[in-house]
C-alpha positions as CSV (number, residue, x, y, z in Angstrom):
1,X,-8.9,-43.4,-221.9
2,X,-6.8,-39.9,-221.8
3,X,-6.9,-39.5,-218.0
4,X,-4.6,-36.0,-218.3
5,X,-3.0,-34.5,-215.6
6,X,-5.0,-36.8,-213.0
7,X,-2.6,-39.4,-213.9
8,X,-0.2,-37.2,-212.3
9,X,-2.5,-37.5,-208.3
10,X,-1.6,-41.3,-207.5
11,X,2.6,-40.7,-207.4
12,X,1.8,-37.4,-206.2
13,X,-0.3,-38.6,-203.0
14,X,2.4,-41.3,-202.2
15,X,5.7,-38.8,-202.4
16,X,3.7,-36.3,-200.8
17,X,2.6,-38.5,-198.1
18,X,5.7,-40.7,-197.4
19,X,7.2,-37.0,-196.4
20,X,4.7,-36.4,-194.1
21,X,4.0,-39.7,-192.5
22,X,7.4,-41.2,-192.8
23,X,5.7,-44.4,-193.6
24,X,6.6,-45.6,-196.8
25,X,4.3,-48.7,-197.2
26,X,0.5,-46.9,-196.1
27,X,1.6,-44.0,-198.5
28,X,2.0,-46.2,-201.4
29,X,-1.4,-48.3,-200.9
30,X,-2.9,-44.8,-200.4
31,X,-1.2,-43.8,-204.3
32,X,-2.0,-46.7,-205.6
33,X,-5.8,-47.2,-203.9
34,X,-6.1,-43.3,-205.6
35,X,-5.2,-44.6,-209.0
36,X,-7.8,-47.3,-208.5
37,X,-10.6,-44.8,-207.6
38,X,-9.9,-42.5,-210.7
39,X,-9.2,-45.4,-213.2
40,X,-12.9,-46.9,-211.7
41,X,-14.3,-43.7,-211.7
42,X,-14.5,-42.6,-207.8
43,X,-16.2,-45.7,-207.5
44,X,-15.0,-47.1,-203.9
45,X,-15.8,-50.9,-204.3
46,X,-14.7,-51.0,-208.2
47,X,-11.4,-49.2,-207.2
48,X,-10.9,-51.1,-204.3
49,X,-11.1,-54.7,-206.6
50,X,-9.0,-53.0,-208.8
51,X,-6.3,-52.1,-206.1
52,X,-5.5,-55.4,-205.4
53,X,-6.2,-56.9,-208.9
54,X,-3.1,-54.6,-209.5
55,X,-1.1,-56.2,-206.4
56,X,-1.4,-59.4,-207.0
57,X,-0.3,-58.7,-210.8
58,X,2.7,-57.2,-209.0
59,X,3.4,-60.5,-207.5
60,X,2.8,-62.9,-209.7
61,X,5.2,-60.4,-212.6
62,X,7.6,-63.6,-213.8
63,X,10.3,-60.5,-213.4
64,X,8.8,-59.2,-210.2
65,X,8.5,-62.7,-208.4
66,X,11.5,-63.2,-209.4
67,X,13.4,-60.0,-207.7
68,X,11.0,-60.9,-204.5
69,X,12.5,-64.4,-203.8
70,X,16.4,-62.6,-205.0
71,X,15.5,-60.7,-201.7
72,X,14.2,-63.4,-199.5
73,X,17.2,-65.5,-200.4
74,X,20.2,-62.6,-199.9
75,X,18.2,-62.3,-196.7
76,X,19.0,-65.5,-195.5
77,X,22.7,-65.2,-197.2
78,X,22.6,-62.1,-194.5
79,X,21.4,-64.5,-192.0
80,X,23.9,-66.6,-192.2
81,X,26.7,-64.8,-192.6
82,X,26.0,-63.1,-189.3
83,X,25.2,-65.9,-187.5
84,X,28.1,-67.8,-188.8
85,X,30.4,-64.9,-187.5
86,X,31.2,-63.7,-190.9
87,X,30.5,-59.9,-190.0
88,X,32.1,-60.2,-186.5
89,X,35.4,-61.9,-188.5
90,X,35.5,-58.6,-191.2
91,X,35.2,-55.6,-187.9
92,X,37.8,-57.0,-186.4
93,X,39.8,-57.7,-189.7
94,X,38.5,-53.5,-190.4
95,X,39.9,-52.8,-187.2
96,X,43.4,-53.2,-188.1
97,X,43.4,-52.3,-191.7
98,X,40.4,-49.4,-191.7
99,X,41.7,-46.8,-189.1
100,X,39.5,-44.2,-189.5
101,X,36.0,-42.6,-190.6
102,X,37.5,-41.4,-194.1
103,X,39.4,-44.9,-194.7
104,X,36.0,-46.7,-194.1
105,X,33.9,-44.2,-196.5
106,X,36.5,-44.6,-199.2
107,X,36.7,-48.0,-199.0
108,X,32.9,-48.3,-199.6
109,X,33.2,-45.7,-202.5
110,X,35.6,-47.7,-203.7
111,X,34.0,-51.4,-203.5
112,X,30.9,-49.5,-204.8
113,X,32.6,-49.1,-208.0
114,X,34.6,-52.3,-208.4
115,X,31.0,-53.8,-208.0
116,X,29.7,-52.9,-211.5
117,X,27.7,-56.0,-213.2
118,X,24.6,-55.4,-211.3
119,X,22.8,-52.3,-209.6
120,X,20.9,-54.7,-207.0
121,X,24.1,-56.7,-206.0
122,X,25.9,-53.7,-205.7
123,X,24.1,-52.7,-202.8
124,X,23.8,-55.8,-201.1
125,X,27.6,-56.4,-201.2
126,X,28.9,-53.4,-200.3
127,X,26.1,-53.1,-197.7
128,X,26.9,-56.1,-196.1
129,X,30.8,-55.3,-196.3
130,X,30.5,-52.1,-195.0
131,X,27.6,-52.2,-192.7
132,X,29.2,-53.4,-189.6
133,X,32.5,-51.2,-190.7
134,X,30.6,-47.9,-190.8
135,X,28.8,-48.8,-187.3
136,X,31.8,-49.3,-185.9
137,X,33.1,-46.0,-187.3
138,X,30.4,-44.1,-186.1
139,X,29.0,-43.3,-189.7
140,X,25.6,-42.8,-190.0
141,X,23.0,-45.3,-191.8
142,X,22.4,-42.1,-194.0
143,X,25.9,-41.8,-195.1
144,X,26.4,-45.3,-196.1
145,X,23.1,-45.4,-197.8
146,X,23.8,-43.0,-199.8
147,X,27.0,-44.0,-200.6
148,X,25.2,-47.3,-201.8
149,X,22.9,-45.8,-203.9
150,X,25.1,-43.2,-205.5
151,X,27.7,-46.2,-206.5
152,X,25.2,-49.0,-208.0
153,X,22.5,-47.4,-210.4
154,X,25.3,-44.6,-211.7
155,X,27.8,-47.4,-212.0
156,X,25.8,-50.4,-213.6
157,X,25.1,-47.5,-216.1
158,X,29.0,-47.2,-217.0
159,X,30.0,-50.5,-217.1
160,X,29.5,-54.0,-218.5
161,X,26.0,-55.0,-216.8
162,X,22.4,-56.0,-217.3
163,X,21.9,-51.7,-217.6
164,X,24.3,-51.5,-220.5
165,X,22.5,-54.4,-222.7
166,X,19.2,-52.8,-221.7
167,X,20.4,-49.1,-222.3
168,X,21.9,-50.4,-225.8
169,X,18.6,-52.0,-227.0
170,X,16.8,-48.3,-226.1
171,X,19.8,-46.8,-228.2
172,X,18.8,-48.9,-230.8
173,X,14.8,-48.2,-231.0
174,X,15.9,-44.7,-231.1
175,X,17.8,-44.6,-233.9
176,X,15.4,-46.9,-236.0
177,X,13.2,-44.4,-235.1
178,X,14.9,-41.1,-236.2
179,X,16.4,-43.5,-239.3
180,X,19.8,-43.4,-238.0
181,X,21.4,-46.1,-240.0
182,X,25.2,-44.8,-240.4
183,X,26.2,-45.7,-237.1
184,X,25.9,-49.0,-235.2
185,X,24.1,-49.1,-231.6
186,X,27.1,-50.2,-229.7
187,X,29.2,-47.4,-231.0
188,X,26.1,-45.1,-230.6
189,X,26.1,-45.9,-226.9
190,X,29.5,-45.3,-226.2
191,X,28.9,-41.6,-228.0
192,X,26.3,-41.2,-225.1
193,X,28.4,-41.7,-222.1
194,X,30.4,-38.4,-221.9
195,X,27.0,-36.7,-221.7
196,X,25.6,-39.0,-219.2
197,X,26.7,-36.1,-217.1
198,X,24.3,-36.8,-213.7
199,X,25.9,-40.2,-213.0
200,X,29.7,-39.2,-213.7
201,X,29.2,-36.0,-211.6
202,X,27.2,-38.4,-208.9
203,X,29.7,-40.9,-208.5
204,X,32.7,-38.2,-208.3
205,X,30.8,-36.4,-205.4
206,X,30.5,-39.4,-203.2
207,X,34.3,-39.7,-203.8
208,X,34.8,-35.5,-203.0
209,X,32.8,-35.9,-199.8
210,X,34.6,-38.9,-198.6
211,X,38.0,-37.8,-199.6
212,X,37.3,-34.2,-197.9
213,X,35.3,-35.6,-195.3
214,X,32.9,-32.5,-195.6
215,X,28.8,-33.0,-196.1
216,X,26.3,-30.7,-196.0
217,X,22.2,-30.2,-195.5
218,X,20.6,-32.7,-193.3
219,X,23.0,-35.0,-194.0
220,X,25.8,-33.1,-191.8
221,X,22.9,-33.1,-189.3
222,X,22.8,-37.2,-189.0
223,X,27.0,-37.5,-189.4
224,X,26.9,-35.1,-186.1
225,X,24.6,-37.3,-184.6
226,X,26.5,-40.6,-185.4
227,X,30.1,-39.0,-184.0
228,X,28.9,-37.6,-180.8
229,X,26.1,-39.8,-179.9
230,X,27.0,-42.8,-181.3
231,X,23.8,-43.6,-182.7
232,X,23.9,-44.3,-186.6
233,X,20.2,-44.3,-186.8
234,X,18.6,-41.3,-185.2
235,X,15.8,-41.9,-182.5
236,X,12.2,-43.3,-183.1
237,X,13.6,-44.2,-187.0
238,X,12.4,-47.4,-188.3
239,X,15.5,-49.0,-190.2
240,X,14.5,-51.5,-192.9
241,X,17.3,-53.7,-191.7
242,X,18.2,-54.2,-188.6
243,X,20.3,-57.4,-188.6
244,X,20.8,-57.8,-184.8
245,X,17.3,-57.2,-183.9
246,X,16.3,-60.0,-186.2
247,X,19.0,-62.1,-185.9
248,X,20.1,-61.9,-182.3
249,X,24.1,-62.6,-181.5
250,X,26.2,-64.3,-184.0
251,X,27.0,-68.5,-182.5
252,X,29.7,-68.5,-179.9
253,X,32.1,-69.8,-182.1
254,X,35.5,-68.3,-183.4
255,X,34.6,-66.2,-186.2
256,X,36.4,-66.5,-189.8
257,X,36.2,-64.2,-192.8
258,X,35.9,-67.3,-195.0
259,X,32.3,-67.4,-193.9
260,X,31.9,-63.2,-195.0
261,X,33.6,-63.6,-198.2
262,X,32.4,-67.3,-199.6
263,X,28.8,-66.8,-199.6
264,X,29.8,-63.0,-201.5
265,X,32.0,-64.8,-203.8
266,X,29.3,-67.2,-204.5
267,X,26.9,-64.8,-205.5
268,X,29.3,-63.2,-207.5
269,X,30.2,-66.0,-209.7
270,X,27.1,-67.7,-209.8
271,X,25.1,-64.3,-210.9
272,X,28.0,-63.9,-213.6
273,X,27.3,-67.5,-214.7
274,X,23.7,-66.9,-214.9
275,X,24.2,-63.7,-217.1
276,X,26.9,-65.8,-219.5
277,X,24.3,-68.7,-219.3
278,X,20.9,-67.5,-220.2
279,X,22.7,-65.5,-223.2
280,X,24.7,-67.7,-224.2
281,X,25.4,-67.9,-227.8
282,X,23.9,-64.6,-228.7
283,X,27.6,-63.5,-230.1
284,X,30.0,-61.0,-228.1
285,X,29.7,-59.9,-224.9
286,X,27.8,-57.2,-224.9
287,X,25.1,-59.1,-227.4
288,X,25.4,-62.0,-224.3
289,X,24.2,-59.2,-221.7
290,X,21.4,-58.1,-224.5
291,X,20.0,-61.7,-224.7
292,X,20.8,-62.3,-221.0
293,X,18.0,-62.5,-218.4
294,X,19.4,-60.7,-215.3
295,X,16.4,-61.9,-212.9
296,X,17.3,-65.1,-213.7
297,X,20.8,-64.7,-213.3
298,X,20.3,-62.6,-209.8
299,X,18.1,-65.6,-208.7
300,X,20.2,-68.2,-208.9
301,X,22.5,-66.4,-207.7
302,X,21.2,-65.4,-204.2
303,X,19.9,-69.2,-204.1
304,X,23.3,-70.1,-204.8
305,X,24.5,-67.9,-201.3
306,X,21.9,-69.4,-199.1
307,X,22.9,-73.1,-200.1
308,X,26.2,-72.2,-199.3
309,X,25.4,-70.7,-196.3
310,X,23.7,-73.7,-195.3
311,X,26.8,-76.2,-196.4
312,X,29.1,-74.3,-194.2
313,X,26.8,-74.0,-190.7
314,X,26.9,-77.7,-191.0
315,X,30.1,-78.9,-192.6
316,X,31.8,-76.7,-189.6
317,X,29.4,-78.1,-187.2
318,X,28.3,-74.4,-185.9
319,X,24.7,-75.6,-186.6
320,X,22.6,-78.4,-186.2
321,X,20.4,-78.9,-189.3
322,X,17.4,-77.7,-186.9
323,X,19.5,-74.3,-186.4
324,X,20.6,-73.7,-190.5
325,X,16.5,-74.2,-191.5
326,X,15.5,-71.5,-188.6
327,X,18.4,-69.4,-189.4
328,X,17.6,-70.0,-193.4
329,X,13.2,-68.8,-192.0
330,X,14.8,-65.8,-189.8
331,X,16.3,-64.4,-193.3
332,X,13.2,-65.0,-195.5
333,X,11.6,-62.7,-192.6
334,X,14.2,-60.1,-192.5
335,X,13.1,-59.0,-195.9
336,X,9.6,-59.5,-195.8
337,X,9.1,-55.5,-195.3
338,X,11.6,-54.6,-198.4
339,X,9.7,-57.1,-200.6
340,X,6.4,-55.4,-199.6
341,X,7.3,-52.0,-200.4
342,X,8.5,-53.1,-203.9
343,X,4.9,-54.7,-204.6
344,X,3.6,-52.0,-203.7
345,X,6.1,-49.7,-205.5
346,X,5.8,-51.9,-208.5
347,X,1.9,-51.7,-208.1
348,X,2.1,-47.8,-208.3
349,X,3.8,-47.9,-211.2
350,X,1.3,-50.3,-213.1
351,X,-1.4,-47.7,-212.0
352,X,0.8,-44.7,-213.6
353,X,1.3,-47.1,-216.6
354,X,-2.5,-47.6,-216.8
355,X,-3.3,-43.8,-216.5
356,X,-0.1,-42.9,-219.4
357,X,1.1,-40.7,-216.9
358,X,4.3,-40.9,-219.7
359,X,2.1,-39.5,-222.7
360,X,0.7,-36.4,-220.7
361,X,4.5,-35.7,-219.3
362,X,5.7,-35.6,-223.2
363,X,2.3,-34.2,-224.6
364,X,3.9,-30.9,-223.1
365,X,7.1,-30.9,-224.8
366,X,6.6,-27.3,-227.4
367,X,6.8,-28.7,-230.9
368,X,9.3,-26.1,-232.2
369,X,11.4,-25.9,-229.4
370,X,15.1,-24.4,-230.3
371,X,18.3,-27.3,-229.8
372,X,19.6,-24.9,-226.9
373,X,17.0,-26.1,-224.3
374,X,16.7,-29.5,-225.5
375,X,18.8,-31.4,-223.6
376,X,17.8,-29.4,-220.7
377,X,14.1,-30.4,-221.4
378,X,15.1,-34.0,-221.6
379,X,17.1,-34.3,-218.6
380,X,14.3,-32.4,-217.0
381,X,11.6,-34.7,-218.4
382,X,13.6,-38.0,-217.7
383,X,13.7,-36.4,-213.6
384,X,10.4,-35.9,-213.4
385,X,8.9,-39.0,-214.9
386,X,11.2,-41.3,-212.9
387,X,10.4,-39.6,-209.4
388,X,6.9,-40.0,-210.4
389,X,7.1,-43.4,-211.5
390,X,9.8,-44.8,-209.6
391,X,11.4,-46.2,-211.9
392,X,15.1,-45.4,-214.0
393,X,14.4,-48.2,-216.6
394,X,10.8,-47.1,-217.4
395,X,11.9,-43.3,-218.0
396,X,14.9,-44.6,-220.4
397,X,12.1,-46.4,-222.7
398,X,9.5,-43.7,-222.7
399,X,12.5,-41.3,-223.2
400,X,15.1,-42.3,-225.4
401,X,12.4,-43.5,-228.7
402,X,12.0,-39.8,-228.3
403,X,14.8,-37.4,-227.4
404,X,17.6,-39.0,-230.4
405,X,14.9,-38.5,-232.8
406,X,14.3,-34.8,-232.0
407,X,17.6,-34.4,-231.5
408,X,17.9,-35.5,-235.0
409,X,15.0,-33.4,-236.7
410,X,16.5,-30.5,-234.9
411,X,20.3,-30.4,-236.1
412,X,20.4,-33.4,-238.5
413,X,23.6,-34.2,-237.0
414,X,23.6,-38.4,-236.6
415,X,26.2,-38.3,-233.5
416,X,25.1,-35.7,-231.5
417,X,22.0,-37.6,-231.4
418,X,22.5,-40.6,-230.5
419,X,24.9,-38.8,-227.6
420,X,21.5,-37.3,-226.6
421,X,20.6,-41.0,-224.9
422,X,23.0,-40.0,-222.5
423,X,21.2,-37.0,-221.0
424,X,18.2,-39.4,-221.0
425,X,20.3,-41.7,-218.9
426,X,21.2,-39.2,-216.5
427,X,17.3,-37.9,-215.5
428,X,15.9,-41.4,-215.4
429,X,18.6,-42.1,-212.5
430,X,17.9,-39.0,-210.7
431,X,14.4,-39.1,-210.4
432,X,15.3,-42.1,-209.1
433,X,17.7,-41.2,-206.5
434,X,15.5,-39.1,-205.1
435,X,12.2,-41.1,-205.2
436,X,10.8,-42.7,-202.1
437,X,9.0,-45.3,-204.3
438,X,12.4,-46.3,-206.2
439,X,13.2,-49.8,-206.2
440,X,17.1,-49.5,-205.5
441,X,16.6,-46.4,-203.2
442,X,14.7,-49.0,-200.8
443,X,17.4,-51.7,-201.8
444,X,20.3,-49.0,-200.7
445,X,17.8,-48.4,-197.1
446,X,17.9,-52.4,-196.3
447,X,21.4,-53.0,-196.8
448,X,22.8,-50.2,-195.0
449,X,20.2,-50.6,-192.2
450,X,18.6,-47.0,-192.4
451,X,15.6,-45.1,-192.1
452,X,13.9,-45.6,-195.6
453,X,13.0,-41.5,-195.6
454,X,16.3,-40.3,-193.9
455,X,17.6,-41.5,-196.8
456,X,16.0,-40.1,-199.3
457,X,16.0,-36.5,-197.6
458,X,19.7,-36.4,-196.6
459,X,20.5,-37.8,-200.2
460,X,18.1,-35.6,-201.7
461,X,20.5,-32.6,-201.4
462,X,23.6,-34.0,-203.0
463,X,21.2,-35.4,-205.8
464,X,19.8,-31.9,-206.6
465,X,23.5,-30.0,-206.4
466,X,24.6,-32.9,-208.8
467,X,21.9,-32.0,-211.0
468,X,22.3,-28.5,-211.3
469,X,25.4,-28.8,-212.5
470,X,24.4,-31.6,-214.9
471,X,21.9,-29.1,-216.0
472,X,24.2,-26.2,-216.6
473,X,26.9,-28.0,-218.6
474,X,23.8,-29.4,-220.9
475,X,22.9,-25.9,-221.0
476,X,26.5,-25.2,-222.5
477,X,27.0,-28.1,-224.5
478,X,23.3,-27.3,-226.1
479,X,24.2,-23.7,-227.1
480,X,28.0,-23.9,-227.8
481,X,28.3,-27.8,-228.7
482,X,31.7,-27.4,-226.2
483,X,33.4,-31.3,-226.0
484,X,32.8,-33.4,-223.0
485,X,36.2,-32.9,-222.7
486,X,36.0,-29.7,-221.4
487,X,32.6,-29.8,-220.0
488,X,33.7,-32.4,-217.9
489,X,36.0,-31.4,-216.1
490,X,34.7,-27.9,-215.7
491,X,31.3,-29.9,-214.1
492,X,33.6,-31.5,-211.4
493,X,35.2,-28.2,-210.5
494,X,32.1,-26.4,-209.7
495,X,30.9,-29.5,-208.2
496,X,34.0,-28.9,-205.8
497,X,32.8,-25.5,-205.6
498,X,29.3,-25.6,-204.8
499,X,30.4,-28.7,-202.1
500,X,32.5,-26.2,-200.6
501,X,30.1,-23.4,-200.2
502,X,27.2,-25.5,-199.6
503,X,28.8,-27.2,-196.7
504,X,30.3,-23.6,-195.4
505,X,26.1,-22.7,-195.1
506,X,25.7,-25.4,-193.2
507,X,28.2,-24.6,-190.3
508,X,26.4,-21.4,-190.5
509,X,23.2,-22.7,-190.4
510,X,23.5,-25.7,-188.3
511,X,26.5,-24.6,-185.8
512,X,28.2,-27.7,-186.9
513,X,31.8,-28.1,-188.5
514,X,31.3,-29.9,-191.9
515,X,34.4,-31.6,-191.3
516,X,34.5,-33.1,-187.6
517,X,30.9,-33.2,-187.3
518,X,31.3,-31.3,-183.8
519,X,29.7,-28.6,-182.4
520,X,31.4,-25.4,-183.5
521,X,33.7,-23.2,-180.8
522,X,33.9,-19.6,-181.3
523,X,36.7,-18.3,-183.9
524,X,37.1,-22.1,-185.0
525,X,38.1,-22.4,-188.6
526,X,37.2,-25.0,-190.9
């Protein structure tokens, strides 16, 4: 059934009412219980049955059910590593080495990048690094939040990860479909990274602002909050992790970083095992990440974390075997609220599915449409289908069968169409930055402890001044073909630019100095 632009209500009511409610999880059941009612036709009952028909396929999603017990497990990796006085042992290791608010927001830049295999485990190690660090540092939740989200999805996209062998495989079905057969997928893929313009420009800011020390919009608003009242979440905000609510104090004990870093390095060997593992004899490495099954991988992973956790509260005797099961329960629970929102986020995105809120989106695309705004259209399409939706990975396989072959009927030129995946790339993770019903946006809100909707609106603003720029070098690449080379560069200096001005409105606007986060004094320059 063509449902047309009512499959556009369900995300529609969620976004719109997470904004106003600032509760996430009633604003997605509300989304997904509209989807329900139109797919049932306004029938109550029907769409009610249908509602959680559609939950419990959520759950019971071998990927999905998967993910949910990766995030009951790192909870009780969390668990123990604070209890064990792993994140006591790193603050007052951070104490002598990180000196300042700029050394801690560089460092978890920094980490943010080294941590490439793995968008999910991105932000759970560098959140659990850096949580304590930036607390102690009087950085906001917000900050570090987005720092976490603006380092994992653009990253894993760049790298060698589970994204690349995904995004190669999209490459591919793309090409078949335009009849591309002079070049072959890998090489095609590399082609589209100089134009994945969003994630290079997103990543770069995170390091301008950390580096300058400046921010802007509401997010200037929370860093002025952090550094004169100490308080890195701001009042009445319900933080989606709040380790020593849940957890208590850490076990009198002397605390040692080996039990910080063992249970990390665990998860990070096993999860790159698994990945080797489950693609094992598929070829080279990046066919072994095609044929790979990250869930798997992330699962055992995380299970891996927890035993450890588990052999070390006992082997050092800092836990009975009564204390590592409770302590193993009390993590389960600490990411009970996380693994709800993703059903239900998950959910919403079955009902959009259901309702081919993709076809309509594309339906509108004119059908003689000059080259010049192309890859303006799809960067614009691949924003707006992934904040409706939620989801990056989704956008990138309704996007990219569909932007290299127009590309290709347009200009019959074989490599700037395939480099067209690349603008796909960069609206699919956009939209989902900046969605409330985004699976790693809520991953980024649990492992730095913050408000799941301060998040997304102090992040909102550096997403959208990213994008603009994305959007006018597309613009300029689409009518003058100019080189990556010289687009981007000429990106990251009116990035700089526009960071620059935009924070200088905000000292007007807000009375705040961008820089020290203070209060402004008359005549005080910046």
């Amino acid at each position: 059934m063509d449902y047309g632009w009512l499959a556009i209500i369900p995300p529609l009511v969620a976004i719109v009412l997470a904004f106003i409610t600032k509760r996430v999880l009633i604003s997605l059941f509300i989304g997904i219980f509209t989807g329900g009612l139109i797919i049932s036709g306004w029938n109550p009952f029907s769409g009610t049955v249908y509602t959680l028909d559609t939950v419990v396929g959520s759950i019971t999603d071998e990927w999905n059910a998967s993910l949910l017990l990766f995030n009951l497990l790192m909870g009780s990796g969390v668990a123990f590593i604070w209890r064990l006085g792993g994140s006591e042992a790193l603050t007052a290791w951070a104490r002598k080495k990180i000196k300042t608010r700029k050394a801690a927001g560089i460092g978890a830049w920094i980490l943010g990048i080294v941590i490439f295999f793995n968008d999910y485990v991105n932000a759970a190690i560098v959140g659990n690094v850096f949580r304590d660090i930036s607390e102690e540092h009087k950085i906001s939740s917000e900050r570090l939040s987005y720092i976490l989200d603006s380092t994992a999805a653009p990253v894993a996209t760049f790298f060698i990860s589970d994204w690349i062998a995904f995004q190669i495989g999209m490459v591919k079905t793309g090409m078949e479909t335009a009849g591309i057969d002079s070049i072959q997928p890998f090489t095609a893929y590399l082609y589209s990274i100089p134009l994945n313009l969003y994630c290079i420009f997103a990543v770069l800011l995170v390091g301008m602002l950390v580096i300058t020390g400046r921010d802007f919009g509401p997010m200037l608003k929370a860093e002025h909050r952090a550094v004169t009242e100490g308080k890195i979440v701001r009042d009445g905000a319900k933080p989606m992790l709040d380790v020593n609510y849940e957890l208590g104090e850490p076990k009198d004990t002397k605390p040692m970083l080996i039990t910080f870093f063992l249970p990390l390095i665990v998860l990070v060997g096993v999860t790159l095992f698994g990945f080797w593992f489950t693609g094992r004899g598929a070829g080279g490495i990046t066919d072994i990440l095609g044929a790979s099954d990250p869930a798997k991988a992330l699962l055992w992973g995380a299970f891996a974390m927890s035993i450890t956790g588990i052999v070390m509260a006992l082997s050092t005797k800092i836990m009975t075997l009564s204390e590592a099961m409770d302590t193993f329960v009390d993590g389960l629970k600490l990411m009970l609220l996380a693994c709800v929102i993703l059903v239900m986020a998950w959910s919403l995105g079955s009902i959009t599915a259901e309702m081919k809120l993709d076809e309509f989106i594309v339906k509108a695309i004119p059908p003689n449409l000059p080259f010049v705004f192309v890859p303006m259209l799809i960067f614009g399409l691949g924003m707006l289908i992934s904040f409706a939706t939620g989801t990056s990975w989704g956008t990138m396989t309704i996007l990219t069968p569909i932007a290299i072959p127009l590309a290709y009927a347009l200009t019959n030129d074989a490599y700037l169409s395939v480099a067209m995946a690349g603008v796909v790339f960069s609206g699919a993770i956009f939209g989902d930055h900046c969605s409330p019903i985004s699976d790693t946006t809520v991953l980024a809100s649990i492992f730095s402890g913050a408000d799941h909707i301060d998040h997304v609106s102090t992040q909102v603003p550096y997403a959208i001044t990213t994008a603009i720029v994305a959007v006018f070098m597309y613009l300029l690449w689409g009518q003058f073909n100019i080189t990556p080379l010289i687009l981007i560069p000429l990106g990251i200096t009116l990035l700089f630019g526009l960071m620059y001005w935009l924070s200088k409105l905000s000292r007007k606007k807000y009375g705040i100095n961008p820089k020290t986060k203070r209060k402004i004094r008359k005549k005080e320059n910046i």
